[in-house]
N, C-alpha and C positions, 0 to 999 in steps of 0.2 A: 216446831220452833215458835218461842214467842216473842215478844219484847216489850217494855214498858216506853218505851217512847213516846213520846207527846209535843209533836211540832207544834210550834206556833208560826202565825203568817207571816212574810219576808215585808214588814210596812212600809208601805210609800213605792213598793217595786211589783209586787203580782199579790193578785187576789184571785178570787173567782170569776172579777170580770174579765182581768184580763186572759186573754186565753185566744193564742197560745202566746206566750211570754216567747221573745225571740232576743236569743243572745249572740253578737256577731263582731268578728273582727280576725284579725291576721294567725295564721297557727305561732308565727315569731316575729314580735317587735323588731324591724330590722334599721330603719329609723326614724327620726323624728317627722320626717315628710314621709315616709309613708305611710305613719301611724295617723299623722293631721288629714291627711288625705283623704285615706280610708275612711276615719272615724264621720268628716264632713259628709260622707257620702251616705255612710249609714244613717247618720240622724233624718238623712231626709225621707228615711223610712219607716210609717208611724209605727211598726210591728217591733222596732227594735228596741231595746231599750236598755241595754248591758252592750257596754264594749270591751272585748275580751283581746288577750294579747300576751303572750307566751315571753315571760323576761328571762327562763334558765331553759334551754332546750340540750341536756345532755342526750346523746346519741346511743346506738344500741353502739356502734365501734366511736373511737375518735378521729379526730381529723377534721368532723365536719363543722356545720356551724354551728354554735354553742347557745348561742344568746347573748346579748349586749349586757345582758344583769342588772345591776341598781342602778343604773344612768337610764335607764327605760323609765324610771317610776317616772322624772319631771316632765315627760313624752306624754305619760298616761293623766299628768296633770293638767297640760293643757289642753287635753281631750276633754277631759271631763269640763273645765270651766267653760272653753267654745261649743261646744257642742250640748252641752246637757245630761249626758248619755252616762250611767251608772258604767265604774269601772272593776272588770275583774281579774287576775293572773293567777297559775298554778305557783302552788307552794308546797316545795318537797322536803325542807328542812325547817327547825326553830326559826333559824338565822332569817329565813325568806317571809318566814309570815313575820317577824318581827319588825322588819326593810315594809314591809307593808301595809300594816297598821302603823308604821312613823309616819307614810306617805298619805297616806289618805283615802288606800282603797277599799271599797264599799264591799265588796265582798273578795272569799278567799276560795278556791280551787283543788280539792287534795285529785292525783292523777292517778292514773290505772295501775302503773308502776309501784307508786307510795302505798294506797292499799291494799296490795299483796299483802306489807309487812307491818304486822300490828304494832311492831317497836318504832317502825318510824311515825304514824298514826298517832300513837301514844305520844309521844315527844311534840308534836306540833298541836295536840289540845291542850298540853302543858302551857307550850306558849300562849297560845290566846285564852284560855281559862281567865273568866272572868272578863271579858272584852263584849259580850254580846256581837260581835263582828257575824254577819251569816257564811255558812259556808256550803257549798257543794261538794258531792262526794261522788265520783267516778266510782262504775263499778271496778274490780279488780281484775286484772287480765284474762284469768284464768275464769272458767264457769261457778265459781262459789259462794251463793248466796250468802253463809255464814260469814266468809268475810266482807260480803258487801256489808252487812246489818252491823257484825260488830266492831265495821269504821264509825259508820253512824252511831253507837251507841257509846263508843269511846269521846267522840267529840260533844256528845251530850252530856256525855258525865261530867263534863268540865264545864259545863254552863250556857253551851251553846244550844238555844232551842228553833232557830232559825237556819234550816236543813233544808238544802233540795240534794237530792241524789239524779244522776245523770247516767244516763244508760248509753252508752261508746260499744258496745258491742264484746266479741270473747274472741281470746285466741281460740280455732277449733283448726283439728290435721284434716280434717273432710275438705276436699274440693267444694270449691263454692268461687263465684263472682266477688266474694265479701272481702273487705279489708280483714274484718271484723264480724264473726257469724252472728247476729243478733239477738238470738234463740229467747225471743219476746215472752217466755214461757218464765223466765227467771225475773226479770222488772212486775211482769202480774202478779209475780207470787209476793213481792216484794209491795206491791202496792196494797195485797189482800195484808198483807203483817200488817204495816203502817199507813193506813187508807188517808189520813191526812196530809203524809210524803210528797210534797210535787215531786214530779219524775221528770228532768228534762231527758230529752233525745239527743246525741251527737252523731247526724246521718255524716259527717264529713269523717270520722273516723271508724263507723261502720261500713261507710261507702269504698273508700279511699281512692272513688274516683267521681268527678260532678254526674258523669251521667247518669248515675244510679240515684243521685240523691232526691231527684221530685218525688220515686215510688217510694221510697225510707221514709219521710219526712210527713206523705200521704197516711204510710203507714199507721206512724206513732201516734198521730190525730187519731185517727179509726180506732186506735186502741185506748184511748180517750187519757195518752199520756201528757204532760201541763206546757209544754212546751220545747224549742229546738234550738240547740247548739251550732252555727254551723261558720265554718270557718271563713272568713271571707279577708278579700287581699285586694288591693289598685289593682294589679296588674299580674294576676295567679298565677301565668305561666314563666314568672319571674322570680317568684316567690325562691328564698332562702328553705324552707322544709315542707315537704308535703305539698308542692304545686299543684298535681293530682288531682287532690281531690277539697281546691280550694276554688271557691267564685267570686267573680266580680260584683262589688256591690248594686249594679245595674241586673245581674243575670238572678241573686238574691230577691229584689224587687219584684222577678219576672215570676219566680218561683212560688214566695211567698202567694203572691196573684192568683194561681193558679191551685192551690190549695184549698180544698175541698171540705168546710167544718161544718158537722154532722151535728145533728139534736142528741143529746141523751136518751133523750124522752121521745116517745112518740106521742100521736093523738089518743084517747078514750079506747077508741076502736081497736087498734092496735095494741095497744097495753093489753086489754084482755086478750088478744091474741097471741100474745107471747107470751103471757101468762099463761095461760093453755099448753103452749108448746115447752115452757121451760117444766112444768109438771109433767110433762109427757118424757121430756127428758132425763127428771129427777126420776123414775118408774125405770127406764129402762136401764141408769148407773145402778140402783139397787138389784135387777136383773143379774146385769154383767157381773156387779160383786161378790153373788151368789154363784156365780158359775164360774170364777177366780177360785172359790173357797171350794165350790167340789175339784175341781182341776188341781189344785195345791192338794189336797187330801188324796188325790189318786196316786200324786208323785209320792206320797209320804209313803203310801203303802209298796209302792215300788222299790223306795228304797230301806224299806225295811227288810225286804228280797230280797236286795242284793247285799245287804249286810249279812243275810241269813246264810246264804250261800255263798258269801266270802266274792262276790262280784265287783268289777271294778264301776267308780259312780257314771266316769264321762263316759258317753258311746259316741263318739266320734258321726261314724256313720249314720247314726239313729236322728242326730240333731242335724246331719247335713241334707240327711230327708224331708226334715219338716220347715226348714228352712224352705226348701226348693219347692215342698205342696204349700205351702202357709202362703207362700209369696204370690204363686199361683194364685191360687183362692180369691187372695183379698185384693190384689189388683184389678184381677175380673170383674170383682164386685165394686172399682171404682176409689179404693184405697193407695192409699201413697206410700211408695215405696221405700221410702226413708222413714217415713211414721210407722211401716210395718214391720221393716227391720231391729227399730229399737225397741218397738213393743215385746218383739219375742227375745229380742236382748234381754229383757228385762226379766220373761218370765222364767228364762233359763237359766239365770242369776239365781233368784228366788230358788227355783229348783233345784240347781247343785249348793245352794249353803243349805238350804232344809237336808237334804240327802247325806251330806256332809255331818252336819249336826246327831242324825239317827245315825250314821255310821259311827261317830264319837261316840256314844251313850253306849257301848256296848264295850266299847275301851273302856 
């Protein structure tokens, strides 16, 4: 996959010095005193510099709390004049980024939910098409780079070259601690397409609970992603949605503190060193890839075999073997048991559509 994309920097708000860019405020505007509150708390933290604040919060059911909606914007107005502090909200329809740009805010939100669906995507670059307004773009709920990239490329087409994308994590059915499974493997691949991409982090919606968030948040620095999301509220266990895994602007503070920002770069010394080892690496991927392609060529001649002989592709049994020795094996040798599982997930995929395919060829 590729894409022609071409960020430009977000000006007067993050560059390369600032790092990490820290954006914070309430998961829902709930009112005017606790958005003034909040917001005074946060500017008194130099790391922040976007105050964020949810005006439409529809529900997975109804009943609950919705959101105040357009009587929030003059809430987010007097934030921004007291305090300093660039303002931002999610925008899921025309109507909402339009209420937005009347209002005066600085940047716009598309959310996890929105891009799923490329017609609602499409419909809200329509609206700001031609605004230069910046926007962020939530990845989408689901694990699918292609829809993350082609939100981002729809709101490009419309004129908007001022993009950060925000990584909130995936729905996944695997047990896990996560709100939100992180699977940091999809934002790298996404930073390798578009290397110019800030990437922000939302540990508060990966997390969806505080005590997870210092290791999340540790995380995304280490993976040298541009900056973090994170919800914060006066009084979090009060909070109207997502109390969970919201903080106080004091425990934000405490957090930020404690955050750990690494060199890119090493010394001379080390450079050569890792150059060394990343060549020693590169040797051993063209290894493995070599022994993928005889391994693939073995199964091809297998199932040529069983085409031959009218054999059926799956063997049940056969795979629930090498599952049970492979597992063995590579554990012993200090491998992880979720990394080994989908490894061979993977190549048993491979395997029955190749097998699949030489079975077809004889139809």
């Amino acid at each position: 996959m590729s894409t022609d994309v071409k960020i430009e920097p977000f000006r007067g708000l993050w560059d390369a010095e600032t790092f990490p860019l820290v954006i914070a405020g309430p998961c829902s505007a709930e009112s005017e005193e606790q958005m003034l509150r909040t917001a005074h708390q946060l500017a008194t933290i130099p790391e922040v510099k976007v105050f964020r604040a949810g005006l439409w919060k529809p529900r997975t059911r109804p009943g609950a709390f919705e959101g105040v909606g357009e009587k929030g914007f003059e809430w987010l107005k007097r934030v921004k004049k007291e305090t300093g502090l660039k303002t931002t909200v999610e925008v899921a329809k025309p109507e909402h980024a339009a209420l937005a740009l009347r209002n005066g805010v600085d940047i716009l939100w598309l959310g996890a939910r929105t891009v799923v669906n490329p017609f609602d995507v499409q419909e809200i670059a329509e609206a700001v098409r031609g605004t230069g307004i910046p926007i962020m773009v939530k990845n989408p709920i689901i694990p699918d780079l292609k829809l993350w990239v082609g939100a981002i490329e729809r709101i490009y087409a419309a004129g908007i070259h001022s993009i950060m994308a925000i990584h909130r994590g995936f729905h996944y059915f695997e047990k896990s601690p996560f709100r939100n499974a992180p699977m940091w493997e999809i934002p790298i691949e996404l930073k390798r397409l578009i290397p110019e991409l800030p990437i922000i982090v939302d540990p508060s919606h990966i997390c969806g609970r505080r005590d997870l968030l210092q290791g999340i948040s540790q995380k995304a620095l280490d993976l040298e992603m541009d900056g973090l999301m994170i919800e914060t509220h006066e009084n979090p266990d009060k909070a109207f949605t997502d109390a969970a895994q919201q903080l106080s602007p004091a425990a934000l503070k405490q957090l930020l503190g404690r955050l750990v920002l690494r060199k890119k770069t090493g010394n001379p010394d080390f450079e050569h060193q890792l150059e060394s080892l990343r060549t020693e690496i590169d040797k051993l991927d063209g290894e493995l890839l070599q022994i993928l392609a005889r391994r693939l060529a073995l199964t091809d001649e297998i199932g040529e075999y069983k085409r031959d002989n009218n054999i059926t592709i799956l063997q049940m049994k056969r795979w629930a073997g090498i599952i049970n020795d492979r597992l063995s094996i590579g554990m012993h040798l200090g491998l992880d048991e979720f990394f080994l599982k989908k490894l061979l997930s993977l190549l048993h995929h491979e395997s029955i559509q190749r097998q699949t395919d030489i079975l077809n060829k004889k139809r």
